[in-house]
C-alpha positions in Angstrom: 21.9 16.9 -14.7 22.9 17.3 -10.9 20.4 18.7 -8.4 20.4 20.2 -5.0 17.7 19.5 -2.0 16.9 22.3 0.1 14.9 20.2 3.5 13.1 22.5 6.1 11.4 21.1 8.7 8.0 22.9 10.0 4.8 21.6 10.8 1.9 20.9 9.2 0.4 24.6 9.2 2.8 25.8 7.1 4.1 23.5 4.7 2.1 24.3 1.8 2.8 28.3 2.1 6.9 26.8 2.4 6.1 24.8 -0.2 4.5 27.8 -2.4 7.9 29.3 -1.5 10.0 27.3 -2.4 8.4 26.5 -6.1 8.3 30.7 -6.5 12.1 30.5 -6.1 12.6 27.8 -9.1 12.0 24.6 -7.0 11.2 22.2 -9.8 9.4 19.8 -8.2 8.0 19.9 -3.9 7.1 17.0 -1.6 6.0 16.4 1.7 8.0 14.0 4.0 7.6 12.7 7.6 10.5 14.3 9.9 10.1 11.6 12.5 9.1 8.1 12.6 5.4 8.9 13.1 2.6 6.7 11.7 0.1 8.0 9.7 -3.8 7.1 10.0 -6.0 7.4 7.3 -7.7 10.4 6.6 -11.4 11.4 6.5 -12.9 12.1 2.8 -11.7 15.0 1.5 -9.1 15.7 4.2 -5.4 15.6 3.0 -3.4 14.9 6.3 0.5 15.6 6.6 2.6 14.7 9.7 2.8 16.7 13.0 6.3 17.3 12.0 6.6 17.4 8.1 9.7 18.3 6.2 9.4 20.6 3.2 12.0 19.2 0.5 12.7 21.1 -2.9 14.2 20.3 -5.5 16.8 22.8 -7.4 18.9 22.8 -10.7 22.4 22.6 -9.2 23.2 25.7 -11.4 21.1 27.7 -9.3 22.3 30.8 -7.0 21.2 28.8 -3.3 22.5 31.1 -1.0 20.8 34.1 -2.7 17.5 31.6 -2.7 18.2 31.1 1.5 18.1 34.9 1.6 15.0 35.2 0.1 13.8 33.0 2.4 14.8 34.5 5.6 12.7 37.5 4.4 9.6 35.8 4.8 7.5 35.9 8.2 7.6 32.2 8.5 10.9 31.3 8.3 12.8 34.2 9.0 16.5 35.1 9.8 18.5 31.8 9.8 15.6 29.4 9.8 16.7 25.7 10.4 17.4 23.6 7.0 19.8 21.4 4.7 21.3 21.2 1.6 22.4 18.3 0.0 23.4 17.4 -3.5 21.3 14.7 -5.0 23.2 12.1 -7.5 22.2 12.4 -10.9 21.0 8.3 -11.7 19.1 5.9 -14.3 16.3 6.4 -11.6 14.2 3.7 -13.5 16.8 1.2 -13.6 18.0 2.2 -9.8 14.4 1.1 -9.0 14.7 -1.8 -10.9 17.9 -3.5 -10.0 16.6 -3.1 -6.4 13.0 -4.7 -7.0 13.9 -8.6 -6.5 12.1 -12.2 -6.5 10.7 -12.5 -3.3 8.9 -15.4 -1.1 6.4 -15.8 0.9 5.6 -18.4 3.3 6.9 -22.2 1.7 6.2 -21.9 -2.4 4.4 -18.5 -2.8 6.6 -16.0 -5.1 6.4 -12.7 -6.3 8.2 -12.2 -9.0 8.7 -8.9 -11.5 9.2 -9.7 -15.4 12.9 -8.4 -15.5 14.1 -11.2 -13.2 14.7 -15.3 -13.9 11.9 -17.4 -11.7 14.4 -18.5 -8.2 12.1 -21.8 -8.5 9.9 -23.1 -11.9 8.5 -25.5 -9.7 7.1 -22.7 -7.4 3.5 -20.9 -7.5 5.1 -17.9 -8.9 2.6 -14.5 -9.7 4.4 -12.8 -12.3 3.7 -9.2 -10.9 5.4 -5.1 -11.6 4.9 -2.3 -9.5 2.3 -0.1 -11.1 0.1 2.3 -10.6 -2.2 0.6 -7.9 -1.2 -0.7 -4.4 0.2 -3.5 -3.7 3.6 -5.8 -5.2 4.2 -7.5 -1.3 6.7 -5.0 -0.3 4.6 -3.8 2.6 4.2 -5.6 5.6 0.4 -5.5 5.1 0.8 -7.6 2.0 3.2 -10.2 3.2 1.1 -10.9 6.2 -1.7 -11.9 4.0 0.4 -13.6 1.3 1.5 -15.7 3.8 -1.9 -16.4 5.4 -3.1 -17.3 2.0 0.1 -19.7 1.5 -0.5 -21.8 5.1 -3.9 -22.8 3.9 -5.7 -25.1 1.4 -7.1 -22.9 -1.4 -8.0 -25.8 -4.1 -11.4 -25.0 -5.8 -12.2 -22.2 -3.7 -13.9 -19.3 -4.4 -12.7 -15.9 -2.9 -13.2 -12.3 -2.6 -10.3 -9.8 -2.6 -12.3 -6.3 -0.7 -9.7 -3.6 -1.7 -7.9 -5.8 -4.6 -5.4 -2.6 -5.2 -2.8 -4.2 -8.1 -4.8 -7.7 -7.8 -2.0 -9.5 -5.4 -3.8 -11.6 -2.9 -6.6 -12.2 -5.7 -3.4 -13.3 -8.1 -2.0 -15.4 -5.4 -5.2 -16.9 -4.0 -5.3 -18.1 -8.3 -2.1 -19.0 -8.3 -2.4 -21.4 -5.3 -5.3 -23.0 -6.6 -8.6 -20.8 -6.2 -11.7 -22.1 -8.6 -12.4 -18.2 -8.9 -11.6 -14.6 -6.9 -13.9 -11.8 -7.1 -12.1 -8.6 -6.2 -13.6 -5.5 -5.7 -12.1 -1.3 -5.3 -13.2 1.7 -4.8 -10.8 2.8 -7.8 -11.2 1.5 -11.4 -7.9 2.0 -11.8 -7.0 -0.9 -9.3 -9.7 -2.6 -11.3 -8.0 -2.2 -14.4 -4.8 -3.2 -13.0 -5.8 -6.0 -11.4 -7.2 -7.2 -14.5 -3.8 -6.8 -16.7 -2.1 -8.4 -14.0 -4.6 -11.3 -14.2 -3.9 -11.5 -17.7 0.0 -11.6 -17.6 -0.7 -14.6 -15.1 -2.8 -16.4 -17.4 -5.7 -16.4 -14.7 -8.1 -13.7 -16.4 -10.6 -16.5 -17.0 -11.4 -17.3 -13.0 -11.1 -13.4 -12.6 -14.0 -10.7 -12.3 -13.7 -7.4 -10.6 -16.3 -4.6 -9.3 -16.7 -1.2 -8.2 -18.4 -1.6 -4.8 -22.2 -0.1 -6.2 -21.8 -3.0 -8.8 -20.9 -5.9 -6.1 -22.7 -9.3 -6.6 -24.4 -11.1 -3.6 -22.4 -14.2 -2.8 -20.5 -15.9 0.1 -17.3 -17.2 -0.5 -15.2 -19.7 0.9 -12.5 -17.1 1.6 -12.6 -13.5 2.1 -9.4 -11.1 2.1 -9.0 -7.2 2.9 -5.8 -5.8 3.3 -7.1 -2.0 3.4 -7.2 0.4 6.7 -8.7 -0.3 10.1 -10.9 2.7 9.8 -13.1 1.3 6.2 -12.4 -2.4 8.1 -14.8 -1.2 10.9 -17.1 0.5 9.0 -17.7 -2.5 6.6 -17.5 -4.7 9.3 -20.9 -6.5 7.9 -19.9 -5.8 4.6 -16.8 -7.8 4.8 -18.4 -10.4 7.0 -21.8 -11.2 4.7 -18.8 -12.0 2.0 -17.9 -15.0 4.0 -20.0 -17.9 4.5 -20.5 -20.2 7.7 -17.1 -22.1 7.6 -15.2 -20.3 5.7 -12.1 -18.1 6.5 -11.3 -14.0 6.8 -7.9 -12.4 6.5 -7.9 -8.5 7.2 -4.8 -6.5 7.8 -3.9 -2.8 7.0 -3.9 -2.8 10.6 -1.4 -0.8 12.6 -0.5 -3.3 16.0 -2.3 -0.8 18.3 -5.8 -1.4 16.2 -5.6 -4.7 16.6 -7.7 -5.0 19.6 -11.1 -2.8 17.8 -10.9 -5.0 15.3 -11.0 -8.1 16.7 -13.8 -6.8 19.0 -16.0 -6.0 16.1 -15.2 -9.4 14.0 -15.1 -11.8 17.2 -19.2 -11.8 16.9 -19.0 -13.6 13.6 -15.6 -15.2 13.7 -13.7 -17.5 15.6 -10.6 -15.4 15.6 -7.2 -16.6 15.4 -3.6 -15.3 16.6 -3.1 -12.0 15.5 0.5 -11.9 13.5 2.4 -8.9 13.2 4.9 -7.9 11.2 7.1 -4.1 12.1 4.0 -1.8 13.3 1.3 -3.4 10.9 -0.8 -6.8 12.2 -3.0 -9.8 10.3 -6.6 -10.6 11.8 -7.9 -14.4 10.5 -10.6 -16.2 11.8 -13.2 -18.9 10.9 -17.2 -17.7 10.8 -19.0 -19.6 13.2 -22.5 -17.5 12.5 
């Protein structure tokens, strides 16, 4: 079936009533898009945030009578007579296999790889974490993630013990395995992520050094290494949190942090950690450090 995209930009006050519009006129499915490059912080609980200039795009049968559906539009008091939008056709595709052929091996730092199931291993000989996008955060795409899968690839992580804060699909907590961990705690907010970090574990063979808890269930401990790729925001509020992980000697890796948070954070770590560097990567930086108290 082909499809049409109606896109009308507007701001953030009135995107849901355009978007109420637009699915009253037979759009069959809404979303919410950034107009501009702007980045996005996270939101307080409960608060659902959109851009200060959000594009309105719906989604039409391409049998459909648009120009009569414009009209319509122009009627109401928040668009109005020629309001400002575009209409594209949109290429009827195999979306699934689109997204597939497009998901490839991919390498991180000098023998770390992620690699989905549909695709040959590049290298056998690698430390490869078998690992397909699923329905929690993470597969090293974002720049977040490949910060910290190279982090975790630079340093020595036979018979550690580890603690993923924020394990999302399980990757750091499956690489930090992979590369030689004696065990990874990870820990999430959502069981979900819990869930799927513990499928992934499976597929990788690791389940066994594994275990995973919502944060009201968390064990005391101190691990050699501590890793929490979240948001700065959740960063500084479980500043000694994510600190009491780590013990005396042992190393921290935080990112989820956009370049212009860089310098909060380290203020708030730098009284227990010996910081290193910061690395960046686009917008989005990596924090490490050593605990010295």
């Amino acid at each position: 079936m082909a499809w049409l995209q109606l896109r009308i930009d507007t701001s953030p006050e009135f995107a849901d009533a355009i978007g109420e519009m637009l699915r009253a006129n037979g759009s069959q499915a809404v979303t919410y898009v950034d107009a501009k490059d702007t980045p996005m912080y996270e939101p307080k609980p409960g608060e659902t945030m959109l851009w200060p200039d959000t594009q309105v795009v719906g989604l039409f049968e391409a049998t459909v009578d648009m120009p009569a559906i414009v009209k319509r539009l122009e009627k109401s008091k928040i668009l109005g007579p020629g309001f400002k939008h575009k209409l594209e056709p949109l290429e009827d595709k195999d979306w699934e296999r689109e997204w597939m052929d497009n998901f490839h091996p991919m390498k991180f730092g000098e023998r770390l790889w992620i690699c989905p199931s549909w695709r040959d291993v590049p290298d056998p000989t690698a430390v490869n974490v078998m690992l397909d996008p699923g329905l929690a955060f993470g597969t090293g795409t974002h720049p977040t993630t490949s910060l910290c899968l190279q982090w975790l690839d630079g340093i020595d992580m036979a018979g550690k013990t580890v603690v993923d804060f924020g394990c999302g699909s399980g990757i750091l907590a499956l690489a930090a395995l992979k590369l030689g961990a004696k065990e990874v705690i990870g820990i999430d907010i959502d069981p979900q992520a819990l869930q799927a970090t513990q499928e992934n574990a499976r597929r990788n063979q690791v389940e066994d050094r594994l275990s995973v808890y919502l944060p009201e269930d968390q064990p005391t401990l101190e691990a050699d290494v501590v890793v929490a790729n979240i948001l700065s925001g959740p960063l500084l509020e479980l500043q000694s949190v994510i600190a009491g992980y780590c013990k005396v000697g042992g190393k921290l890796v935080l990112s989820g942090i956009l370049t212009e948070q860089i310098e909060k954070i380290e203020t708030a770590y730098q009284t227990n950690f010996t910081l290193d560097k910061s690395a960046t990567e686009g917008e989005w930086a990596r924090v490490s450090g050593i605990k010295h108290q």
